[in-house]
Each structure stands twice: as structure tokens, then as C-alpha cells.
N, C-alpha and C positions, 0 to 999 in steps of 0.2 A: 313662117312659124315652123320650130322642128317638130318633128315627128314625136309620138310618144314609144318611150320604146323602156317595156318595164325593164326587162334586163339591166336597163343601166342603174336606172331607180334603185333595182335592190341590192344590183352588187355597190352603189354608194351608201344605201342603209346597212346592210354588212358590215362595210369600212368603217363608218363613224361608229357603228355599234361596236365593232373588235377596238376601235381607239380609244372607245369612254372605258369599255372592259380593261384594258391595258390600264391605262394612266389609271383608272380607279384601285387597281391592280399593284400600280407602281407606289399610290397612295399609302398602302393598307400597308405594304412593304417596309415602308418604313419604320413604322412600329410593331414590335413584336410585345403580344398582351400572354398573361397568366394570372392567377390568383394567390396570395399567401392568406392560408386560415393559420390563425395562431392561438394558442393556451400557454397558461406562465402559473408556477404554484400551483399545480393540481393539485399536493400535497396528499396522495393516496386516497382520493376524492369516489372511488372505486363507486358510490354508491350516491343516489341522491341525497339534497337534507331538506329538514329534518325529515331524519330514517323509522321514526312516530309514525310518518306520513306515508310512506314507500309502500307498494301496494306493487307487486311485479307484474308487468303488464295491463295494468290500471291507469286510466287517468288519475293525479290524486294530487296532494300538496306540497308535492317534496320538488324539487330541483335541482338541476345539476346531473353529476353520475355519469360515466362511458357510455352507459347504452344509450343515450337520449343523446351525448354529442357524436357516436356511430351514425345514428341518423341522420343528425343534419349534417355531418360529411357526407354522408351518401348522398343525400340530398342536393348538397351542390355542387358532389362530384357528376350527380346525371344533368342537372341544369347544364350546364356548362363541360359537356362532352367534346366539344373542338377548342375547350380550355385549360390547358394544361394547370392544375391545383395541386400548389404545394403546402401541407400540415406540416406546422414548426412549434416546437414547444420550447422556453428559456427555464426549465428545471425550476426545482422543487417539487421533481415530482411524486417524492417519498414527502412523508413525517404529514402528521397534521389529523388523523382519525387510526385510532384499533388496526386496521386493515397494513398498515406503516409495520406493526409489531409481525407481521408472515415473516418479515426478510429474516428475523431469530430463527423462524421456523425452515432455514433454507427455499425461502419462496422468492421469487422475480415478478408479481402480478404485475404491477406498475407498467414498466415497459414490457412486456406481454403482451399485455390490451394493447397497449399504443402500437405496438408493434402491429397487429392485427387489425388494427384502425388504419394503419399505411400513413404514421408521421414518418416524415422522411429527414427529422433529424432532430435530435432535441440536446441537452447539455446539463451541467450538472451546475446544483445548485448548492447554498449554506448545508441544508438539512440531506441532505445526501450524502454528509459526514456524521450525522445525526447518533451514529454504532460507529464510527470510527472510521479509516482509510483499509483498513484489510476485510472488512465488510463489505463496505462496496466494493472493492476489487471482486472478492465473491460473490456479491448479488450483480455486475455486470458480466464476469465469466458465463453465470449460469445462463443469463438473457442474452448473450453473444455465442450458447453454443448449438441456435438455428440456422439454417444455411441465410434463413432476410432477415437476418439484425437489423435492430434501429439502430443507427449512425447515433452515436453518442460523442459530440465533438467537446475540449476544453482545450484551447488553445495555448492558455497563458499555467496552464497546472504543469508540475513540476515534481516528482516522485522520486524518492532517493532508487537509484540505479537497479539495487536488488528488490525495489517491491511489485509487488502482484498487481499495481494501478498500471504498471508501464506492459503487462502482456492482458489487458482487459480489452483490448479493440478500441480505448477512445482517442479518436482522430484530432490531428491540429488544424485539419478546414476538408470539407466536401465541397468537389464542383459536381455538380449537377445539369445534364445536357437536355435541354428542353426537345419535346414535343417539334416545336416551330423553329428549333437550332438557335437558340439563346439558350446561352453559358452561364449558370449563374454559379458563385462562391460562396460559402457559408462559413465563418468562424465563430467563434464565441468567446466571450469573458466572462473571466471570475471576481466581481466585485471588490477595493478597496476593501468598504465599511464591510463589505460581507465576510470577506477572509477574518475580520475583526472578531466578527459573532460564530466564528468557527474554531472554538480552540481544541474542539476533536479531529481536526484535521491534520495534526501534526502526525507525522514528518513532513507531511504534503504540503508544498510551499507554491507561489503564485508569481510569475513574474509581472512585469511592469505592464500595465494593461494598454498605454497608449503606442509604447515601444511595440509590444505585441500585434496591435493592430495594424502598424506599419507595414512589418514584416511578412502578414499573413495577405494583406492587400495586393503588397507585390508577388506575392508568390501564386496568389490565386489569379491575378490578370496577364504572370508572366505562363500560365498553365492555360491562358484564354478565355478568365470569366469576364463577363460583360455587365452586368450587374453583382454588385458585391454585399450581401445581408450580414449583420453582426447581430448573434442571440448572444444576448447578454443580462445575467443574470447582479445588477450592481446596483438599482435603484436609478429614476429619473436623473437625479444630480449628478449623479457618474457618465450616466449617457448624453445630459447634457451637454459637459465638459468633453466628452467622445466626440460628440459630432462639432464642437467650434472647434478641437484641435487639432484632429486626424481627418483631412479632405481622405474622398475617395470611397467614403461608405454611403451609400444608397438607401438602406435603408436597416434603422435598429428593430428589433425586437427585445423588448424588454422586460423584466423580472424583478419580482424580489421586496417593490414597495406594495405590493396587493393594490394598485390602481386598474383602472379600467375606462379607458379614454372615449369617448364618444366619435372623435376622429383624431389623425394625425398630428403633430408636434414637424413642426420643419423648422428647420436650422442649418443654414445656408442650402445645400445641396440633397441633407439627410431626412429623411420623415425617419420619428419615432413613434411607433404605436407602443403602448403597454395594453394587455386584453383580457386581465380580471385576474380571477382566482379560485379555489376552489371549486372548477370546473363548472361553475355559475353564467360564464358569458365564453364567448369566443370571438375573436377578431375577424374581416374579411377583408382585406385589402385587393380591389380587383386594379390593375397594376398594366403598364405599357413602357417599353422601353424603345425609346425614338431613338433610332440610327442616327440620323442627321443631328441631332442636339444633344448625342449619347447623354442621355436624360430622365430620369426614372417617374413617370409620371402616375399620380393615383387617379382612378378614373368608376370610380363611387358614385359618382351624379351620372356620369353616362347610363352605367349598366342600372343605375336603381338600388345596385343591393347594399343593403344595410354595414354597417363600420365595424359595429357589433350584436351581434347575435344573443340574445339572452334565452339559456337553456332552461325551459320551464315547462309544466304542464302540460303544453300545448305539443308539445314533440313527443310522438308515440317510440318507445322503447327499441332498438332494434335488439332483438330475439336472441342470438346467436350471442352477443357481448353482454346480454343480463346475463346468461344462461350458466356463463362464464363468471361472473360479479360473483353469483348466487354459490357456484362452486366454490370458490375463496371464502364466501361468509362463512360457509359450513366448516371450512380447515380453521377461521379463526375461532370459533365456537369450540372449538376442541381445544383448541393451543392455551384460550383463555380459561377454561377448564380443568386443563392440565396444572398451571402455573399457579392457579389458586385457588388446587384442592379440590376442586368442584364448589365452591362459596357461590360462581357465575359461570352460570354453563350456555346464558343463551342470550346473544348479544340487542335480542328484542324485546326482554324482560322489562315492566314494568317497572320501575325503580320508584318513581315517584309524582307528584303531580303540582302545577303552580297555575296562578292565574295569570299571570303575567310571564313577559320571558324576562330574562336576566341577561341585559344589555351588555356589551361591549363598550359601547358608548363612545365619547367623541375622543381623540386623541387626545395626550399630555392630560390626562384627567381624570379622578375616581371614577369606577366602574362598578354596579352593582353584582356582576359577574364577579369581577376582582375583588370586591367584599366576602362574598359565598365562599370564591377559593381559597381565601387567606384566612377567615375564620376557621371555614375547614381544618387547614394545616393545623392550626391551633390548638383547636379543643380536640380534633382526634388524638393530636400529637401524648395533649396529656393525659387521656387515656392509656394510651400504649407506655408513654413513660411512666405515669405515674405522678407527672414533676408537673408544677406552674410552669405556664409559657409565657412569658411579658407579649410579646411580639412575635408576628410572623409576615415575610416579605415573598413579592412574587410579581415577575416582571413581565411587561405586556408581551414580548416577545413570546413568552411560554403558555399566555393564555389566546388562546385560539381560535376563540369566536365568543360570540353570544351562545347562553345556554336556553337551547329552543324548544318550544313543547306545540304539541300536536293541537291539528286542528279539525274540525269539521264533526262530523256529529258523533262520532263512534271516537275518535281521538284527543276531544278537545282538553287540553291543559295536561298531557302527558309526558311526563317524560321517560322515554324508555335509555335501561344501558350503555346502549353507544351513541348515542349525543350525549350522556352525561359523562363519559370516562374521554370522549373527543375534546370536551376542552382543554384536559389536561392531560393528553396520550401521551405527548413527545420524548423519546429519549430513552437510555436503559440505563443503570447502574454497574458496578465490577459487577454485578453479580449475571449480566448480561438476560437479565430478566426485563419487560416492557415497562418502560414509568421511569421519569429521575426518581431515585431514590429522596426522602426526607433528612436533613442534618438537625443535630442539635449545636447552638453555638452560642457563645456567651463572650459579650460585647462589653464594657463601661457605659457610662451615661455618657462620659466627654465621647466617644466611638459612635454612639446612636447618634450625634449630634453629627459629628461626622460623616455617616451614612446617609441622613440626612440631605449633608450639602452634597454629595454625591449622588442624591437621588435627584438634587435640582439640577446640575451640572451637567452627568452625560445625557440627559435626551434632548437639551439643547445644542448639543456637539452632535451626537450621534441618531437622535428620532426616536419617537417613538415605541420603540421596541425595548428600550432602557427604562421606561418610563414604571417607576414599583408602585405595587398595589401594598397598602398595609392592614394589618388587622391588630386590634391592641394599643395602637397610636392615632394620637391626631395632632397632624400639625400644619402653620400655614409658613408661605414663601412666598417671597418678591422674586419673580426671574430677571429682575431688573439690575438686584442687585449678585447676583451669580460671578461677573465675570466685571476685572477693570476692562478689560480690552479681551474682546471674544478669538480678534485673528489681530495680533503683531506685525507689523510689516517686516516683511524679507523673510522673515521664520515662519510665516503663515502657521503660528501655536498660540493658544489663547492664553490667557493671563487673570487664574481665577480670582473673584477677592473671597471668596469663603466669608459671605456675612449674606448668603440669599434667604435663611432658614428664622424665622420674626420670632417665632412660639413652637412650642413642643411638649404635649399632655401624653402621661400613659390612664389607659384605661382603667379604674379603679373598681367602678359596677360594673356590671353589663346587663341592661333592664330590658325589658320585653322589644321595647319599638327603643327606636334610636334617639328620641328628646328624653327617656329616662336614662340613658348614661350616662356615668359620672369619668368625669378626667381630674386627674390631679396634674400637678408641674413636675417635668421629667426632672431628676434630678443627674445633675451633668458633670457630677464629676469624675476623677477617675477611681476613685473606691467604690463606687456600686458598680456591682454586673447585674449586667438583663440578660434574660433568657429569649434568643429568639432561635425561629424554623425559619427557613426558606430550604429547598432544592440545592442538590450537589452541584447543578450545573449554575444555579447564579453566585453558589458562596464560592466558585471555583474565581470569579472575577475579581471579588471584595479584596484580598491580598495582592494584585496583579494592579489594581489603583494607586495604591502606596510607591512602587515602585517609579511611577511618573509620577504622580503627585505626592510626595513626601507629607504634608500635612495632612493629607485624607487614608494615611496610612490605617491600618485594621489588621488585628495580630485574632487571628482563630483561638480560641480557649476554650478548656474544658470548665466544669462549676466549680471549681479552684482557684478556676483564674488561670492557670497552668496554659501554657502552649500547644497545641498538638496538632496532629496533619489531619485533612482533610476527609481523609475515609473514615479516621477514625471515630469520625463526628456520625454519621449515617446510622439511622435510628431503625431499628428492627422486631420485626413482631412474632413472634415463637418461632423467632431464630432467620428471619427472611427480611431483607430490606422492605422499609412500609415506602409504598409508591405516595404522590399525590394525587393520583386517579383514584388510590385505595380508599385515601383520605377523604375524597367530594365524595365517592356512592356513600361511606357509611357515615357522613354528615347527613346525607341525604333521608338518608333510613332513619335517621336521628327523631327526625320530627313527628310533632304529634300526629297522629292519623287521622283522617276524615271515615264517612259511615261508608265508604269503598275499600276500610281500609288501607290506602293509602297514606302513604305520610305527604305533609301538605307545606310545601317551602314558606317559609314567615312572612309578612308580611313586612317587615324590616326593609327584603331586598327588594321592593320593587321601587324603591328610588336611591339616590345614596344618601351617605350620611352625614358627610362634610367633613369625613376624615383627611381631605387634603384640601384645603384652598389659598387660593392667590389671594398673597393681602398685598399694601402698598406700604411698604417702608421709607424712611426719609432717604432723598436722592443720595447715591452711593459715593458721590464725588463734595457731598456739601463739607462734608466734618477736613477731610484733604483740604479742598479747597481754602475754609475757614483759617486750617491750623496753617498751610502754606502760606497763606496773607498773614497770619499776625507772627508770624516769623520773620516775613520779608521785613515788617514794619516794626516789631522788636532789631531786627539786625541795622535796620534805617535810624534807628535811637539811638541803636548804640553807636554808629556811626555818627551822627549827628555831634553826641556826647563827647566821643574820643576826638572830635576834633575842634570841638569850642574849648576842650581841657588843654589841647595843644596850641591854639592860638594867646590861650590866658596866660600859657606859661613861657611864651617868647616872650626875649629881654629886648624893652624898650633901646630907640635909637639916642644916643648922646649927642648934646645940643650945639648947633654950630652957628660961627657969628659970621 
């Protein structure tokens, strides 16, 4: 028997202990891990909602807001201290609340905060043409003139030579060199359908987004990125189409539909998150990239942590970014002040109070929200003019949320100022004041019928965003019968039939609750004009349809009937363009008061009215079909005919013996 001799014992437990160290070592090497937190459509979210409810430094019933996502960045930038976190944003980070209208004021809040939050790259989205392309050139100058800019990438954007977008600092990709020496690449895109709903972006033009992505691939891996992310602001269907056509991207971030995924989208090689809106949720992708299977792998069930994070109550404010918030309130308070006389000097004013909220409601479909705002347009309108208004339109793109009122015991059924001027914030007029301005414009009967089919049409081509609210009108649609053929083969263009539209009533009374209204039959032809409102920026599209679709043409006129341009339609009130923000407060103020003094929203809107519904019309192809066959079988007669007339009239054969 040998001897026992420790020495040897430990220097072999040593050994096998530095070999399992090694190889566990060699293991772990393989894969290099980080974190991407993401946000898409903050949309100048500067503040939680509803802002009824915001209590600074409060627990309370607002959500959302910088300072409470400060937090949980912080939050899990200390959890994960030997994990390299990267904050990525896919734009929209302007338009969508009051706070949007600073940038008039020469302000950059927006990317500021984020800058001071440590997003390490974000990109530009529709509504960051919102004032125009020499705008933003000036609001990114000002936020590019600290020494830590946020990296503002747009890869596929395109500026004529002399303008002030090509010396703003926004880049065509950022590599980014990790912590653990993993290379990543970032570029971005600018949406098809988005470039579409951006007609204030001209001169600024967008090249080919999948060409683009090519290009920036190779340039980022031939630069030595290892992982390759594309923020892209285009909707899920663009990125869809991104990820089966263009191998090589790892992973999208996405923008622009207001989705909010629960977990990832993969498609072949690519995971797509989208991670909300309005600063309501944020994304957490905790993330490994395997040497050996150069491989991007998500690794969510390992670490435990959540996909997405939902910014609520329960997250205490960080200090330093309210503090900040709270400064910007107080310069918008004044701005709004300025602009309107003092009428609204204090953005947490009281306006009014409901029992219910006033929904958003489900896509492609009347909104009780979009009843309030398009009635609004309406009856303010004839105030200010003077004039009956037949109708007023207003499309879901520009209404912005459900209109929300406070809760809990000191709050409950409130609505103050700035959630009621936020559904309808977006956009300025020439006169470069906050709010599309309101137009006057007068249509035919055959033209409403018109717009009409154009209201069935584009949101089944283009979503939701197209989709009009009316006030004044009630009519119903088959979407069934919209289109012969939606996509054409080889031309991938649809082929409308212009017969989706069943019925169409204008409003005659208009009685307390909604079963006492009365409708009569639109009269459709082309000697009546109707008076309608909508906004400068959707009557900017109505003549821009004609020009692709010749039969849905639409000529702007004044009450003459006469022709005229577009500005000169914009309706004004002791000499100032009337906003539609203007037009919901003093709707708002309209209403009878309660014993708080308050005026008290109707009870009208707490459901809708059934000014738009889907009826079923007879199949679109029967009456074709029908008249095809009794032609075939008219032409088969006469065929038939003309040739028993030609056999009757061949001469007999002469008789042989």
C-alpha cells in the first residue's frame, strides 16, 4: 500500500480545480452577453398620464413619464453591473402631448432627457417632420451642441446638399465597442408607409430601405461589428419584409405601429421586438452572442427578467429627471400663455369633468373620442364663422389617444388642460403657432360620396391611421366590396371598384342623446355643395388622391363653388388661425355645469352612435359575373342563329343517275 502523502492529493485537487476553472472559462468565452432596453413613440411623453393624476414625487395614478423610466434604467443598469446595457430608442420622439409645441419655443427637451438618461442612440421618426425639415435641423443642432450628444442615426434620409439636416450630426450607423469586446452595429430606417404620412418632409427624401440595409451591413461588419441592430421606425409589415429579405440583421427594433410585444418575433436569423409607446412599457432584451455559432441568442428565461417592463405607479420617480420635467412644464405654461392671450396660462387647469373616459376604441371603427372631436370642429367652427357646417372629418392618425380623466378621491372624473389639448396637440399652421390649423371647404354631394369611398379605401391599403372620424354624417360600408382586386399580379397595385359605400345620411336634428337624431338622404349630386371642416394637414391629402385615382378626384372650393388653394381655406378667429385643440377646450367649456361648477361632457359620448357601420352588400363580382354569362350566352345565340341562317341558305346538290 503507498504511502499517504498530502502534497500530492492537493497539488492534483489544484489541477482538476484550475481545469474545471479553465474549461468553465473556455465555456463562458464563447458567448459574449449584454442587455438592449428599448422605447419607440415616446412622442414627447415628458410627463406621466393622465397628468389629472401626477402628484411629483407621489405615488399616484399616472403612468408612464422620464422620471419613473430614469429609474428603472438605473435600476437595471445596478442589477447588472458586469452587464454591459444598451438604451435604444426607434423615434417619434417628438409630437403627441403640449410639451411637442417647446421645439417653437427653440427648446430640445426631448433628446435632452434622453440624452441624460444615457440612450446610446435613437433615430428619427414621421412626426419629427411634424414643423418641417429646417426645424428639425434646428432642434437637433441645439441638442448636438453638448460635448455627449445622443447619436441620432437615419441611414436611408436624403437632404438636398445645401440643407441644415446634412450639418446636424445624424449619422448613417454607429459601431459601438462593448465592455467584453463585442462590436455591435446600429443603423436605422425610415419607413415606406411612413415617408407616405410625412408630406412635411419635403425636400427630404428617403432612399430604398432594403438597398440601404445592404449597404450599411457591409459597411458595419467590414468596420468589425459582430452583432448587427436595425432601429427602424416602418411598422411590423416593413420589418417583416426587412427581416425575410435582407439576411445579416440580428436583431430589429421597431416603431411606429404603437405595438408592444410580450416577447420576440423571429424570422429566420432576426428577432423583432416592438416595446410600446408613449413611454408606458419598455423593452428588456437580455441577449448572448455565441462565437462558435456567430448567433444572436435571447436569454429572458435564463436571467428571469421580464420582455417588457410596464412603467407604472409602482416605480418611484428619479429626482433629478422630474426636476427637469417640472422645468419644461413651467416654460410650456408661459409659451401657452403667450400664444393665447392669456385665455390658458396653466397647463393643470381644471377644464372639465366626465364620468366616463372617451375611448379610443378598437381600430377601423367609430370612436367616442372621434365623435367629441369632430363635433367639436363643428359647432366651434360655426361659431367663429358664423356659417352652418354640414360636416366635419378627422383621422385617427391625428387623434391621439383616448381622452382621460382622473381618478381616486380628490381626482375622480376630471379633466384637466393638458390631456384635453393632448389629443389633439399635433402639428402648427403657416402661422407657425402650436395646432393644425381648422379649414373651411365645400365639396358636392357626388364628392362626399367620393370621400366617402376614400374613407373605405385607404385604411385598408394603408391602416389605421387613415381611418376618418365624422361628425354630421352617417353612413354604412361593405369593405368587401372596396376593391376588385386589392394587389394585381406583377404591378403589386390594387384595383379599386368604388361601390364599398351601401347608404349615406346627413344629419338634420341633432337631439339630446343619439336615438333622437334625425338623418335625411345625402343628396349626391353634383349641384349641391356641403360644407365641411377638417384640419389643413388631412385636407392637404384630399386633392393628392385624384391624382392616382382619377375617379376619387376632389377639387377644394370656396361657398361659390369656385376653386381655391389651400391656405386660403384656414379659418381664423380675431385674426389668428382657430387650432383644433382650440376647438375641444371650448367645446368642452360648452357644456352644462354641474353644482362644482364644472361643465359635465354629455352623456351622448359614452358610447357611439353608429355613425359608421359595416353593412353587407350583395357579393361585388355577382352582377359581372351575372352580365358576363348572359353575354357569353347572348353571343352563343347569336352564334348559333348566324349559322342555322347559313346552312338554310346553301344551295341544294343537283341529282345524279
Amino acid at each position: 500500500m503507498k504511502p499517504f502523502r498530502p502534497a500530492t492529493y492537493i497539488c492534483r485537487l489544484f489541477l482538476i480545480t484550475a481545469a474545471f476553472w479553465l474549461l468553465t472559462g473556455i465555456a463562458t468565452a464563447k458567448q459574449l452577453h449584454f442587455t438592449v432596453l428599448h422605447t419607440s413613440d415616446e412622442h414627447s411623453s415628458l410627463l406621466p398620464v393622465p397628468f389629472i393624476n401626477y402628484h411629483m414625487g407621489e405615488r399616484d395614478f399616472a403612468s408612464g413619464g422620464f422620471a419613473k423610466l430614469a429609474a428603472l434604467v438605473k435600476e437595471i443598469r445596478a442589477q447588472q453591473a458586469d452587464t454591459q446595457v444598451l438604451l435604444l430608442s426607434s423615434g417619434d420622439f417628438t409630437g403627441g402631448t403640449p410639451f411637442s409645441w417647446l421645439i417653437l419655443k427653440n427648446q430640445s427637451s426631448e433628446l435632452e432627457i434622453m440624452r441624460r438618461l444615457g440612450y446610446n442612440a435613437t433615430t428619427i421618426g414621421n412626426h419629427e417632420f411634424d414643423y418641417g425639415p429646417q426645424i428639425l435641423a434646428d432642434y437637433l443642432l441645439r441638442s448636438g451642441s453638448t460635448t455627449n450628444s445622443l447619436p441620432v442615426i437615419a441611414s436611408n434620409l436624403v437632404a438636398p446638399e445645401n440643407h441644415d439636416l446634412n450639418r446636424a450630426g445624424i449619422r448613417k450607423n454607429l459601431l459601438l465597442s462593448l465592455s467584453n469586446g463585442l462590436k455591435v452595429g446600429i443603423f436605422a430606417l425610415f419607413g415606406k408607409g411612413v415617408h407616405r404620412v410625412s408630406p412635411d418632409a419635403k425636400p427630404v427624401n428617403f432612399s430604398d430601405q432594403h438597398k440601404t440595409a445592404q449597404e450599411q451591413i457591409i459597411a458595419l461588419k467590414t468596420a468589425g461589428a459582430q452583432v448587427i441592430i436595425a432601429l427602424t421606425h416602418s411598422g411590423i409589415n416593413e420589418d417583416r419584409e426587412l427581416a425575410a429579405a435582407v439576411p445579416g440583421i440580428h436583431l430589429i427594433l421597431g416603431g411606429h405601429d404603437h405595438l408592444q410585444f410580450e416577447k420576440p418575433e423571429q424570422i429566420e436569423n432576426t428577432l423583432i421586438m416592438h416595446s410600446g409607446y408613449y413611454l408606458q412599457t419598455m423593452g428588456q432584451l437580455d441577449l448572448a452572442w455565441d462565437l462558435e455559432e456567430q448567433r444572436l441568442k435571447l436569454c429572458n428565461q435564463l436571467t428571469k427578467a421580464p420582455l417588457l417592463h410596464h412603467i407604472d405607479s409602482s416605480i418611484k420617480e428619479d429626482a433629478e429627471i422630474a426636476g427637469i420635467v417640472n422645468g419644461y412644464l413651467s416654460l410650456l405654461d408661459e409659451f401657452i400663455a403667450t400664444f393665447t392671450e392669456s385665455e390658458f396660462t396653466d397647463s393643470r387647469q381644471i377644464i372639465a369633468r366626465s364620468d366616463f373616459v372617451l375611448a379610443r376604441g378598437e381600430a377601423f371603427s367609430e370612436s367616442t373620442v372621434g365623435n367629441f372631436i369632430t363635433d367639436a370642429m363643428r359647432f366651434e367652427t360655426e361659431k367663429v364663422t358664423g356659417e352652418k357646417v354640414d360636416f366635419a372629418i378627422q383621422a385617427n392618425g391625428t387623434i391621439r389617444g383616448s381622452l382621460l380623466i382622473g381618478s381616486g378621491k380628490d381626482n375622480a372624473g376630471k379633466i384637466c388642460l393638458f390631456d384635453l389639448i393632448s389629443i389633439s396637440s399635433m402639428g402648427c399652421g403657416p402661422d407657425q403657432n402650436p395646432g393644425y390649423p381648422l379649414v373651411s371647404l365645400y365639396f358636392t354631394g357626388e364628392e362626399i360620396y367620393k370621400l366617402l369611398e376614400i374613407s373605405a379605401l385607404l385604411p385598408q391599403l394603408w391602416g389605421d391611421i387613415y381611418f376618418l372620424q365624422y361628425s354630421g354624417l352617417r353612413y354604412s360600408y361593405d369593405p368587401r366590396r372596396t376593391f376588385w382586386i386589392k394587389q394585381l399580379p406583377f404591378i403589386n397595385k390594387p384595383l379599386p371598384a368604388y361601390r364599398s359605400i351601401l347608404s349615406a345620411e346627413k344629419l338634420a336634428t341633432s337631439g339630446t342623446l343619439s336615438a333622437e337624431n334625425v338623418y335625411t338622404a345625402l343628396d349626391s349630386s353634383r349641384d349641391k355643395l356641403y360644407h365641411l371642416v377638417t384640419t389643413r394637414y388631412l385636407a392637404a391629402y384630399l386633392p393628392m388622391i385624384g391624382t392616382r385615382l382619377p375617379r376619387l378626384k376632389l377639387t377644394i372650393k370656396n361657398k361659390q363653388g369656385q376653386p381655391v388653394s389651400l391656405d386660403d381655406t384656414i379659418i381664423r378667429d380675431k385674426g389668428r388661425e382657430f387650432k383644433v385643440w382650440e376647438a375641444t377646450t371650448r367645446y368642452a367649456a360648452s357644456f352644462a355645469r354641474g353644482t362644482d361648477g364644472l361643465p359635465i361632457i354629455p352623456e351622448r359620448y359614452r358610447k357611439t352612435e353608429g355613425r359608421i357601420t359595416v353593412g353587407k352588400g350583395s357579393w361585388l363580382w355577382l352582377w359581372p359575373i351575372v352580365t358576363g354569362i348572359t353575354a357569353m350566352l347572348i353571343l352563343l345565340l347569336l352564334a348559333c342563329h348566324f349559322l342555322r341562317r347559313r346552312r338554310s341558305k346553301k344551295p341544294s346538290s343537283p341529282d345524279t343517275q
